[in-house]
VEXTI-720691 format. One record per residue (C-alpha): x, y, z; residue number from 0; chain. Coordinates in nm, 4 decimals. Example, Ala and Ser with C-alpha at 12.3 -4.5 7.8 and 13.67 -1.06 7.14 Angstrom:
2
         px         py         pz    nr   kette
     1.2300    -0.4500     0.7800     0       A
     1.3670    -0.1060     0.7140     1       A
END
This chain:
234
         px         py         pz    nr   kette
     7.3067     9.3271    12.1323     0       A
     7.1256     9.1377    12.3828     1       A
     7.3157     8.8338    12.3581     2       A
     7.6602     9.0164    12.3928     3       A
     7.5515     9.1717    12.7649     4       A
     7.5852     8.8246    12.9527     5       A
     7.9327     8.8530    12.7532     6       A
     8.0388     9.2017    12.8407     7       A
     7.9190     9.1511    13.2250     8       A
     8.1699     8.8390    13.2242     9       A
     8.4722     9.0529    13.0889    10       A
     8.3822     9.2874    13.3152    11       A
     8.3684     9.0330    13.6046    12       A
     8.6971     8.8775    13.4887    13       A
     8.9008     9.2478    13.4565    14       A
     8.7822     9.3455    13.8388    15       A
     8.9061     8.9525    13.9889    16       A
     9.2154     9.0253    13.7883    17       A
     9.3128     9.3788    13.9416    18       A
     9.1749     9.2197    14.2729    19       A
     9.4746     8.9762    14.2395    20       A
     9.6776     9.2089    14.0840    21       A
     9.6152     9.4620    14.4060    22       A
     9.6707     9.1303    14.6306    23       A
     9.9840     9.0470    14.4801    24       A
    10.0986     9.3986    14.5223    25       A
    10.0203     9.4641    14.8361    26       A
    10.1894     9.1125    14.9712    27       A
    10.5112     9.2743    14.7707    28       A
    10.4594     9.5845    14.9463    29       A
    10.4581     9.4207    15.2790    30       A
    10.7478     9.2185    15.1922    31       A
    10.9602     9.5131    15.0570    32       A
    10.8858     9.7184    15.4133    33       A
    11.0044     9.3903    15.5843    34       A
    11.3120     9.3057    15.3936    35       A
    11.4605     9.6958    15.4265    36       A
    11.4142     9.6740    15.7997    37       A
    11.5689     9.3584    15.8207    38       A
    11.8774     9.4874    15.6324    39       A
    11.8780     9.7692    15.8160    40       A
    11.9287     9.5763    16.1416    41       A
    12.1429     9.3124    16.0218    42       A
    12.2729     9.3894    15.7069    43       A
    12.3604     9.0903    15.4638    44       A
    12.6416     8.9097    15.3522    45       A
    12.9223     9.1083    15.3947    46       A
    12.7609     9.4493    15.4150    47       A
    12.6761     9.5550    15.7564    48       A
    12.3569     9.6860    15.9339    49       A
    12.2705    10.0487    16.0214    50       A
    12.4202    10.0305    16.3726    51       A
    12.7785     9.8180    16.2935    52       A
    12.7912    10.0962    16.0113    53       A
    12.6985    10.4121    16.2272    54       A
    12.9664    10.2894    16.4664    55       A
    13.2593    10.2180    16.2114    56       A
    13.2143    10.5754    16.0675    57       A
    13.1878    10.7223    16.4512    58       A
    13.5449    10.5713    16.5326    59       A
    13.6900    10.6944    16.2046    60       A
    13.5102    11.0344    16.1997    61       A
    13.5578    11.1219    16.6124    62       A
    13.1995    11.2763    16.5962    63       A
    12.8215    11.1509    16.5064    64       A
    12.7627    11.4631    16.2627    65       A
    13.1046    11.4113    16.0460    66       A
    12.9869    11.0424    16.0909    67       A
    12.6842    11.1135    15.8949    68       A
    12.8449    11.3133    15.6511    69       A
    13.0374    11.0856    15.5512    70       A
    12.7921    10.8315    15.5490    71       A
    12.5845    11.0289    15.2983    72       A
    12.8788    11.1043    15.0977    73       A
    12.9331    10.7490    15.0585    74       A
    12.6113    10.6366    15.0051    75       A
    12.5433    10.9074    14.7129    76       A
    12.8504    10.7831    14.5635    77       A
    12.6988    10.3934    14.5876    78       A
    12.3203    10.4623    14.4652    79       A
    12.4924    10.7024    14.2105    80       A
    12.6869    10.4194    14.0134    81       A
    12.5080    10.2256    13.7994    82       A
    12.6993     9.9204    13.8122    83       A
    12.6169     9.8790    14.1509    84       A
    12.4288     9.5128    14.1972    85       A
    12.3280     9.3372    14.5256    86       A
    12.3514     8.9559    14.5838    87       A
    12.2484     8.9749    14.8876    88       A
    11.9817     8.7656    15.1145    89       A
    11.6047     8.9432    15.0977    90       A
    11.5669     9.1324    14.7916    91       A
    11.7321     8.8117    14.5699    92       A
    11.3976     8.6286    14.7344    93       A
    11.1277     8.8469    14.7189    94       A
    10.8491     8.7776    14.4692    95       A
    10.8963     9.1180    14.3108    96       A
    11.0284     9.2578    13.9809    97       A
    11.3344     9.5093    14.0916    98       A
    11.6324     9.5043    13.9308    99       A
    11.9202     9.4652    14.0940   100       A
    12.0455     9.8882    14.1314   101       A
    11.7217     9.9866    14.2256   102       A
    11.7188     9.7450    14.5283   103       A
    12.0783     9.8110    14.5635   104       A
    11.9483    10.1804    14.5846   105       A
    11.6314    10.0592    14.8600   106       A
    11.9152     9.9001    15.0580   107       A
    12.1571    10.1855    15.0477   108       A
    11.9348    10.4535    15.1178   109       A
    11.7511    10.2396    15.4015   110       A
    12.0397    10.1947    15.6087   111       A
    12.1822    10.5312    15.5526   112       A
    11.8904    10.6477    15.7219   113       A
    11.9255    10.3751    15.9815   114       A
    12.2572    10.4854    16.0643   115       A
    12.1446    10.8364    16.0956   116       A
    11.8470    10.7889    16.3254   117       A
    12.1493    10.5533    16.5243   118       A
    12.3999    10.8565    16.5170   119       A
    12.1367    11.0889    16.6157   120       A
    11.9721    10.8553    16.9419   121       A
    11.6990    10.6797    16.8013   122       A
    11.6468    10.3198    16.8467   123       A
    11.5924    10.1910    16.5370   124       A
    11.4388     9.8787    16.6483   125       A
    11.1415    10.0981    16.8001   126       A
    10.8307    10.0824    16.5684   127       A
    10.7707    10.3999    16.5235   128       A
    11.1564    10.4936    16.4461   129       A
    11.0523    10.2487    16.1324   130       A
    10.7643    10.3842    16.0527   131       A
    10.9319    10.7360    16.0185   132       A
    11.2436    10.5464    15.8491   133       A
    11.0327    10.4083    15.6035   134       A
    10.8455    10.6861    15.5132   135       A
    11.1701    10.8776    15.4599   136       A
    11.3265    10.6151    15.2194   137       A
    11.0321    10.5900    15.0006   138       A
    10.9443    10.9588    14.9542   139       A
    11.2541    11.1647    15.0612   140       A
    11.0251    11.3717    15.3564   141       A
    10.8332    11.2998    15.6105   142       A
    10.6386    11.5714    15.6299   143       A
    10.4914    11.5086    15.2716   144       A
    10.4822    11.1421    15.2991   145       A
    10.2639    11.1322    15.6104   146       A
    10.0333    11.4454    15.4317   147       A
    10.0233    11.1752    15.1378   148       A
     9.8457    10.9284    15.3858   149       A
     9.6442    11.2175    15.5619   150       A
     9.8733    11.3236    15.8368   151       A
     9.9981    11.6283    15.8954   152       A
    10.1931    11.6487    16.1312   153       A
    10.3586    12.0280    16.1805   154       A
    10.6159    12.1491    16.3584   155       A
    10.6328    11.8081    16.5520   156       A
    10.8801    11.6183    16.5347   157       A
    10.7773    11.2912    16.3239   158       A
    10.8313    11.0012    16.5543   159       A
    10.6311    11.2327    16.8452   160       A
    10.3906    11.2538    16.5976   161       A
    10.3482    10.9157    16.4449   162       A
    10.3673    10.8274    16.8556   163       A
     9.9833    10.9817    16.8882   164       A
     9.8447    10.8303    16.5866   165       A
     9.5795    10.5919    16.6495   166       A
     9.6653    10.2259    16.5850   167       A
     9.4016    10.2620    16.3110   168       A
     9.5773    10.5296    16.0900   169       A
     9.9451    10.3675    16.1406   170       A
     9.8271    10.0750    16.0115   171       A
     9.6972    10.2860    15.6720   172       A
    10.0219    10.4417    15.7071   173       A
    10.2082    10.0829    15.6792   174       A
     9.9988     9.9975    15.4235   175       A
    10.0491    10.3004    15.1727   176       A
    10.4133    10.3071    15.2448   177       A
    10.4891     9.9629    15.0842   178       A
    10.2881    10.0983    14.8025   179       A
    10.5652    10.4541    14.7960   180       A
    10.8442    10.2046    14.8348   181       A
    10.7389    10.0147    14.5475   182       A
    10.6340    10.2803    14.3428   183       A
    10.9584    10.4606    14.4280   184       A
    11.2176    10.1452    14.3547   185       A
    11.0173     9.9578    14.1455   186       A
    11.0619     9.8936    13.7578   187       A
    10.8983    10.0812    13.5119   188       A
    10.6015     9.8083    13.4191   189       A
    10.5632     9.7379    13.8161   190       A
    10.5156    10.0711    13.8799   191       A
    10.2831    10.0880    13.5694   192       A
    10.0405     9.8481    13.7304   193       A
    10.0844     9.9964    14.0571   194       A
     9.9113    10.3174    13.9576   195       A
     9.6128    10.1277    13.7356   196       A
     9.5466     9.9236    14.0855   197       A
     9.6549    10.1560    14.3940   198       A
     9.4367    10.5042    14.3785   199       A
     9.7214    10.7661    14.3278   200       A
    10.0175    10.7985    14.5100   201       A
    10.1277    11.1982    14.3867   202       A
    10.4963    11.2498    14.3618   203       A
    10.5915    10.9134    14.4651   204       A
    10.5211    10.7288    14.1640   205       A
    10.8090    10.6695    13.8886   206       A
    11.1306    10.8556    13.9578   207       A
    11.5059    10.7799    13.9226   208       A
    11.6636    10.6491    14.2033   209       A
    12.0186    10.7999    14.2005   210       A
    12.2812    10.9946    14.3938   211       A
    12.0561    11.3318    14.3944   212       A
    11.7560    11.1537    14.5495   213       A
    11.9786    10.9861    14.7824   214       A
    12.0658    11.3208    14.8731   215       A
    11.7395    11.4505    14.9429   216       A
    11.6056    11.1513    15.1483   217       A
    11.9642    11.2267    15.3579   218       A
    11.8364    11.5939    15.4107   219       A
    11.5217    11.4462    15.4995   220       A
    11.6223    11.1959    15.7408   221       A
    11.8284    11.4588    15.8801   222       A
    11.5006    11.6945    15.9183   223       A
    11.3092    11.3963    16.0640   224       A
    11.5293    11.2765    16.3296   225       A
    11.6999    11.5724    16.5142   226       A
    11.9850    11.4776    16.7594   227       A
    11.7489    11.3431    17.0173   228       A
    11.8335    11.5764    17.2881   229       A
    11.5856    11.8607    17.0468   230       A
    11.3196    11.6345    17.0461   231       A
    10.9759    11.8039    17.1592   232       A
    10.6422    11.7882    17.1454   233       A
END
């Protein structure tokens, strides 16, 4: 027995560097997942627009921002609801990260449908802490409970006031556990399997399908979360 210990304390040692790399590599794919759905979301890829050229198509075919954004969750339900949908697009196709192809497809979708909301509704959606709300809205579907996840609760406030008065401190924790939703949210089944044995846990936002009915309620949330901007208090 004596002679295993020195044994033991080395697997032990060896288990706790590997979910130290493990949480590394996780949270560098977190950080990169946040990054590549903003970027998409304000330039879009390949052929498929951004949140802003695709807010503004839908405005000049609708006649109002509202029926805009109707439509523009009618047609994103119908896009993260079919299966075949795959992108080849710049970001995702790099990242370091097991996804398949719908469920990024699905990140992307849902990302700049909410984009093009907060656009439609007079946010700036290169403003940091329009992201930070966006972000939080994509990976769980509502602010409210996302930021609550992290500690936050915000009220009857509207989110961006509230993430606004945070200090720097907690919105970087908030950046930080986001990429961990996101991931947990879109990610395969065996990523998000070592996601929960490394990350402490992350409550409704782990595992999930991504389809047209979540799509749905992230629209309803992003909806909730950015009012038209003229209803925007304190």
């Amino acid at each position: 027995m004596v002679k295993q210990q020195p044994i033991e304390a080395s697997e032990a040692g060896a288990d706790s560097e590997n979910d130290s790399r493990v949480g590394r590599a996780l949270a560098r794919s977190a950080d990169q997942i946040r990054t590549s759905l903003l970027k998409f979301v304000s330039d879009g890829a390949g052929p498929v627009s951004g949140a802003k050229a695709y807010a503004a198509d839908r405005l000049e075919r609708e006649g109002n921002a509202e029926a805009a954004i109707r439509r523009i969750v009618r047609e994103s339900q119908l896009s993260t609801g079919t299966s075949g949908f795959v992108t080849g697009l710049g970001g995702f196709v790099t990242m370091p990260i097991t996804i398949p192809a719908a469920l990024a497809g699905a990140a992307l979708l849902n990302a700049r449908m909410v984009g093009a909301i907060c656009h439609l509704r007079g946010y700036d959606t290169e403003d940091p802490f329009v992201q930070q709300v966006l972000l939080v809205v994509v990976a769980g579907g509502s602010a409210n409970a996302a930021l609550r996840e992290v500690g936050v609760n915000i009220g009857k406030k509207a989110a961006v006031n509230a993430v606004k008065k945070l200090p720097i401190e907690t919105i970087r924790a908030i950046n930080r556990k986001v990429g961990f939703m996101l991931l947990a949210k879109y990610g395969t089944q065996r990523s998000v399997i070592t996601l929960v044995k490394v990350v402490p846990v992350l409550g409704g936002f782990v595992g999930g399908a991504v389809d047209a009915t979540f799509t749905k309620s992230v629209a309803t949330a992003a909806k909730k979360a950015f009012p038209p901007n003229k209803e925007v208090t304190d």
